[in-house]
Structures are given as C-alpha cells and as structure tokens.
N, C-alpha and C positions, 0 to 999 in steps of 0.2 A: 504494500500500500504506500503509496508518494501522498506526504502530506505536502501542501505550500507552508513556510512558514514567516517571512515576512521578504522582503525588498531588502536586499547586499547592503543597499546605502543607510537601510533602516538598523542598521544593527551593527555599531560603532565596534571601531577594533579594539579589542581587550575588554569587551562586553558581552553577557550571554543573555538568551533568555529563554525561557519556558515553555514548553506547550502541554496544557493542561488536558492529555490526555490519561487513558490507562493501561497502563502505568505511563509517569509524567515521562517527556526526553529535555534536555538540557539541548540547545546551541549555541556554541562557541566562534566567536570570531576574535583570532586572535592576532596580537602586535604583528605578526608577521602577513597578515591576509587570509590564512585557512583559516576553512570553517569545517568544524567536526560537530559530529550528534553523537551523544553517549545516555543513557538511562540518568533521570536528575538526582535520583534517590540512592543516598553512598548503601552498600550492604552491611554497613558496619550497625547503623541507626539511622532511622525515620529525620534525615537533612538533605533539604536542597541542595543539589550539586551547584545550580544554577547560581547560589547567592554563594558560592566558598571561592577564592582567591586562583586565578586564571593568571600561568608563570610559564611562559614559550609552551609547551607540546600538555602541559601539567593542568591540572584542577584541584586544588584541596580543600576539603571538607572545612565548611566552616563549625563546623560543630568538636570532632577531636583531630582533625590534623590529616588522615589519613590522604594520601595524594592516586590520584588515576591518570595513565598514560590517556590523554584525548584518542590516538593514534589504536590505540590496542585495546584499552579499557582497560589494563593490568593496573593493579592497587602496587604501590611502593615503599607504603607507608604505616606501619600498622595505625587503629586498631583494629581496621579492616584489613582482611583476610581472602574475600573472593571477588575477584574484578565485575565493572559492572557492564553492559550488552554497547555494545557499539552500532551505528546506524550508518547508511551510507549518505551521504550528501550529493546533493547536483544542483547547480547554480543554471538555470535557463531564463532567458532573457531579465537578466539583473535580479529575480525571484530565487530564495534559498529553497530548495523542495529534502524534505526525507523521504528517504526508505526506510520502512519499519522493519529491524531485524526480528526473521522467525524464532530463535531461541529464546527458552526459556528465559525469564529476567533474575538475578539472583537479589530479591527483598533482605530484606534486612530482618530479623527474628522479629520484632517486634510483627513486622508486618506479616509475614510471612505465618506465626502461628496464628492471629487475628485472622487470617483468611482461610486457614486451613480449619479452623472451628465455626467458620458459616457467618463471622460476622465481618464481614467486609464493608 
C-alpha cells in the first residue's frame, strides 16, 4: 500500500513527522536530503520515534536513549533490544509516498500484551 504523505518542500531537513496510522510510521528528512520511513513507536516503550532527536542516518528515543539505524531499523543503543520495520520511500513529482512494509511490527510489551489480551 503507497500512502502520500506530505510535499518534499513540506517537511524541513532534520525534521520528521507522523502518520497517524496503524501502527503509527515516522518520516524522516534528514540534514543530508534523504528521507526514510521507519515504524514511530521504539520496541523498547510506548514513545514517539517521530519527536526523539534525528543525528545523520540515527533516531533516538526520546524517552531512554535507545538509537535506530533510519537505513536498516537496527537499534544500537540499548534499552531496546529489537529493531523496528522499515518502509520504503518514493518521492514522485515533489510528493513523499510510502510503502507499507508487510512484516510483522515489533510493539513494545507494553503494547504488545494490551493487544494480545483483546484490549486494543
């Protein structure tokens, strides 16, 4: 599925933002001009990817620190432990589009038992 998610020019470098689906995606546009989509939600705890501190290829958690390659989703940092879904990106006529990856998402427990007990 290709979502649109805003205009290249809309979304300042070394800025991300949101899309409020389910589960959320984070996009990144970074000092250098790429833009990556990663899952917004760290696996470590229930925090915004989207609002933690954006450093060349890096994300890290505003909440304990833990950092995600944009590039791979690999975590680097504990207290997280399993990287989160990476998406593919495509820029068509100045519009950022994703592709939603099919893999499983890795939730963070908190979420992750909440929804395996029906209360989602």
């Amino acid at each position: 599925m290709m979502i649109p998610v805003c205009r290249l020019v809309d979304l300042p470098r070394g800025e991300a933002c949101r899309l409020d689906i389910d589960p959320p995606v984070s996009v990144f546009h970074t000092d250098d001009g790429e833009v990556f989509a990663i899952d917004d939600t760290c696996t470590h705890q229930d925090a915004s990817l989207a609002d933690g501190w954006l450093e060349g290829g890096e994300v890290e958690c505003p909440l304990h620190a833990s950092k995600f390659d944009l590039r791979t989703g690999a975590v680097d940092a504990p207290p997280a432990k399993r990287p989160v879904r990476t998406h593919e990106v495509f820029i068509e006529g100045g519009v950022i589009h994703v592709r939603l990856s099919t893999d499983a998402p890795n939730l963070p427990p908190c979420i992750a038992s909440r929804l395996a007990g029906g209360l989602a």
